[in-house]
N, C-alpha and C positions, 0 to 999 in steps of 0.2 A: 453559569457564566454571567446570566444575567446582573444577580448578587455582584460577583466580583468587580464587574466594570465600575459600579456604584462606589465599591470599596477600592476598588487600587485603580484608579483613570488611567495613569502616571504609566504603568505598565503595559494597558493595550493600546495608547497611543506611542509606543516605541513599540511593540512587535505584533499587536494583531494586524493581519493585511501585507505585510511586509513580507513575508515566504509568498503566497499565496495571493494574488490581487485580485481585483473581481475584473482586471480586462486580462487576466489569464485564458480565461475561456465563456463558452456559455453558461455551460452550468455552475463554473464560479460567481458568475455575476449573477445569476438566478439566486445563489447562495445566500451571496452578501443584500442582494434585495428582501429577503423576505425571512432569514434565519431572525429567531427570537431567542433560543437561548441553544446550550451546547454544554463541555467541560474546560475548565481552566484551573491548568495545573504549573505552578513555577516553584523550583526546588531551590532554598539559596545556596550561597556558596560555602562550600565544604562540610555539604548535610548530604547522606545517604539517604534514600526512604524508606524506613526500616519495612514496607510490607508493601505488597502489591496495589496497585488502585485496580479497581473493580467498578467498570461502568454496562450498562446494559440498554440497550436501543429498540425499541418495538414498535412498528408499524402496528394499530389498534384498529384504525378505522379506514373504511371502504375507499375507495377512491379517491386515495388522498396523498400526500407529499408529505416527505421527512426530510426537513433542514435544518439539520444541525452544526454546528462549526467547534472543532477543539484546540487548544493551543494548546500546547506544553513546552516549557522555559526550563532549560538546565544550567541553571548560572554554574560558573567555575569549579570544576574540582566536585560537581554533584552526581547522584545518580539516582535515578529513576524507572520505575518498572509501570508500563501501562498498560492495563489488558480489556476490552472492547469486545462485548457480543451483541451480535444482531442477528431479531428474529422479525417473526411477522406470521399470524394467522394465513388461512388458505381462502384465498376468494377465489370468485369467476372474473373479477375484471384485476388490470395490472394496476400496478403501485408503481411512483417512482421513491428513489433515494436518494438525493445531490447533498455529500456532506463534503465538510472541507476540512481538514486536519490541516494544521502548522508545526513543525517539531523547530524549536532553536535551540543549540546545543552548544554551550561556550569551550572554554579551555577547560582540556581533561576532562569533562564532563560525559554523561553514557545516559542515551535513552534508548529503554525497550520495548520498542510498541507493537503489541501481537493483537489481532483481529481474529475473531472467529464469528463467518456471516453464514448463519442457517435460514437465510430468506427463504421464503415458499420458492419451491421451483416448478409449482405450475403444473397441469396435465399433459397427460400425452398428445396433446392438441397445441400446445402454449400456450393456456391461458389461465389467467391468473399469479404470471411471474412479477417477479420485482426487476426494474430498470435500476441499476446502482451506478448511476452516475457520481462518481466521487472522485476531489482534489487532494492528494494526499503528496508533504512533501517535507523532506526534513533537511535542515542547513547546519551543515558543523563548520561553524562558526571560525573556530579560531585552535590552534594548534590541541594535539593527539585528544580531541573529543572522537566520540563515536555513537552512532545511530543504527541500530537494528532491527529493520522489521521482518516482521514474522506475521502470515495468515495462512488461517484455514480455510478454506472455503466451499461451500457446499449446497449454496440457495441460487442466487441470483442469477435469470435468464440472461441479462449482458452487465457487465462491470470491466471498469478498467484500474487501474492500480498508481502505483508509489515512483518514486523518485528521490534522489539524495543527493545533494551538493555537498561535497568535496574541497569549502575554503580554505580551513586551518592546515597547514602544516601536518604531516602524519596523522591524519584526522583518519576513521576506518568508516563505512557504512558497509550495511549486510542487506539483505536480500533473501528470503527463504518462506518459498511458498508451498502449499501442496492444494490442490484444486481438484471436484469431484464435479463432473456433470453429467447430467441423463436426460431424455425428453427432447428438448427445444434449445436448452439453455447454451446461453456464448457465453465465455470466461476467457477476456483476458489479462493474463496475470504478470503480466511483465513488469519493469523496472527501469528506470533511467540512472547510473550512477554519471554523476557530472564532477569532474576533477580538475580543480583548479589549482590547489596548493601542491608543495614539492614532498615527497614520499606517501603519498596519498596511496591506501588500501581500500578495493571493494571486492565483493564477494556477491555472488547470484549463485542460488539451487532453488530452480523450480522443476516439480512432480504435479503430473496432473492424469487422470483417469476419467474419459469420454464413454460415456457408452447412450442407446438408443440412437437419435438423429442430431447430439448436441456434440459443441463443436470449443476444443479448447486451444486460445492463441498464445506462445510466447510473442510478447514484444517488447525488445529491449534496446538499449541506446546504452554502450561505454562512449564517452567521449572526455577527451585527452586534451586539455589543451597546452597550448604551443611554453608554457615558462611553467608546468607541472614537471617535474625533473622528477622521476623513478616512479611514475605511477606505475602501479598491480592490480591485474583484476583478473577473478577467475571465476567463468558462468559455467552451469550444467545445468541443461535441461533436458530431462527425460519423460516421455510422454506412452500412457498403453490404452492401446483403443481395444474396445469390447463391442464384437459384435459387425456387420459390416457397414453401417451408416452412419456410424463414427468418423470424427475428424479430428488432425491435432495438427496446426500450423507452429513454425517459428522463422518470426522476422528477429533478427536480430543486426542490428548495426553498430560496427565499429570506427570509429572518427578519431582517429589517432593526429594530432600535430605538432608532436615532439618525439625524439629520435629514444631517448632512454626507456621509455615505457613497455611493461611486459603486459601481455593479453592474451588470454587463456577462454579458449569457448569448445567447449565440446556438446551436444546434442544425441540423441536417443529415441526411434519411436520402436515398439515394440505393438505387438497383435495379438490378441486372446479370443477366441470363440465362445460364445454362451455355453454353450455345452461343456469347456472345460473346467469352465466353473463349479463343478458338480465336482469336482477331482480335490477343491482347494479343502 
């Protein structure tokens, strides 16, 4: 990222910042104060990418902090595949991770951002986890563009997740997580889909799997607003605890302010003994 700012100005002074501001939160402003470099990717218009981008994120050293910030730009009529792993060595003391991801996705435009985070998850004590503090948030922009994320997840003692705005006109965002915790670790894996334009589609499916004394949250936000005409949204979340000191929460809120709109939420926690594990 660093490189490109040098090379295209013109670009991050119209959309770095603008999804995504440093008075969003603390750990956005933490971000924006102290990130050095990151990914920046923008596809022009009525270009495909013929292959996947492939980035890779590593916590190296002890006691330390990872900020990194990524934008990605799909101009008109493009498409884009983005795919994102994070690891990290096993220490005795915790890490943190505050990144910040921007998605802007124009007309007919598709971006596909899939994460897979194998942070250390630390002993049977908590220690040693990674705090994944992260801004993640994608804007479809302008009429039938679309945004989907996708994570795996499988490290980090506490993390929170994504969001997608709903401007364009028939614009779709997706939603699809699956999350693994053990030990100590909190995962929350929820979603905000925010809909503003008229025939607007979102989609939520998160899967998650708790076992030891860690603890997995849905929390999620559809909200509707009032001159959205036929928004759709359909969440499922199914959760299975292993073990009896397991936990699996879902907050989920609906904010509906217009009368057309269909909203679909079903929910699932299911219970597995250690011992019948031995059967699978």
């Amino acid at each position: 990222m660093s490189e490109a700012i040098e090379r295209y100005p013109d670009l991050f002074r119209k959309y770095l910042g603008k999804i995504v501001s440093y008075a969003d939160n603390y750990y956005a402003a933490l971000n924006a104060a102290v990130f050095i470099d990151g990914s920046f990717v923008y596809i022009h218009k009525d270009t495909k990418c013929p292959m996947k981008i492939l980035t890779d994120f590593r916590i190296n050293a002890k006691e330390t902090g990872q900020f990194e910030r990524t934008l990605i730009v799909a101009d008109d009529r493009s498409f884009v595949e983005y795919f994102k792993g994070c690891t990290s060595p096993s220490y005795d003391k915790n890490q943190l991770h505050s990144a910040v991801v921007e998605l802007h996705c124009n007309e007919e435009a598709e971006i596909k951002y899939s994460t897979i985070q194998n942070w250390d998850t630390g002993d049977e004590n908590g220690k040693g986890e990674i705090y994944n503090f992260v801004t993640k948030r994608g804007v479809c922009a302008s009429r039938k563009s679309k945004i989907s994320w996708t994570q795996v997840e499988t490290g980090p003692a506490i993390t929170w997740k994504y969001s997608v705005v709903l401007k364009g006109d028939d614009s779709v965002g997706e939603f699809y997580s699956v999350a693994s915790t053990n030990n100590f670790q909190q995962a929350d894996t929820g979603t905000k889909m925010i809909h503003k334009g008229n025939n607007t589609k979102s989609v939520i499916n998160s899967k998650s799997i708790s076992a030891g004394k860690s603890r997995t949250t849905y929390r999620g936000l559809v909200h509707v607003q009032s001159r959205a005409d036929n928004a759709r949204n359909s969440c499922q979340c199914d959760s299975m605890l292993i073990g009896d000191m397991s936990a699996a929460n879902t907050y989920h809120e609906i904010q509906v302010k217009g009368s057309s709109a269909r909203i679909e939420h079903e929910a699932s926690t299911s219970k597995i003994r250690e011992e019948e594990l031995f059967y699978f």
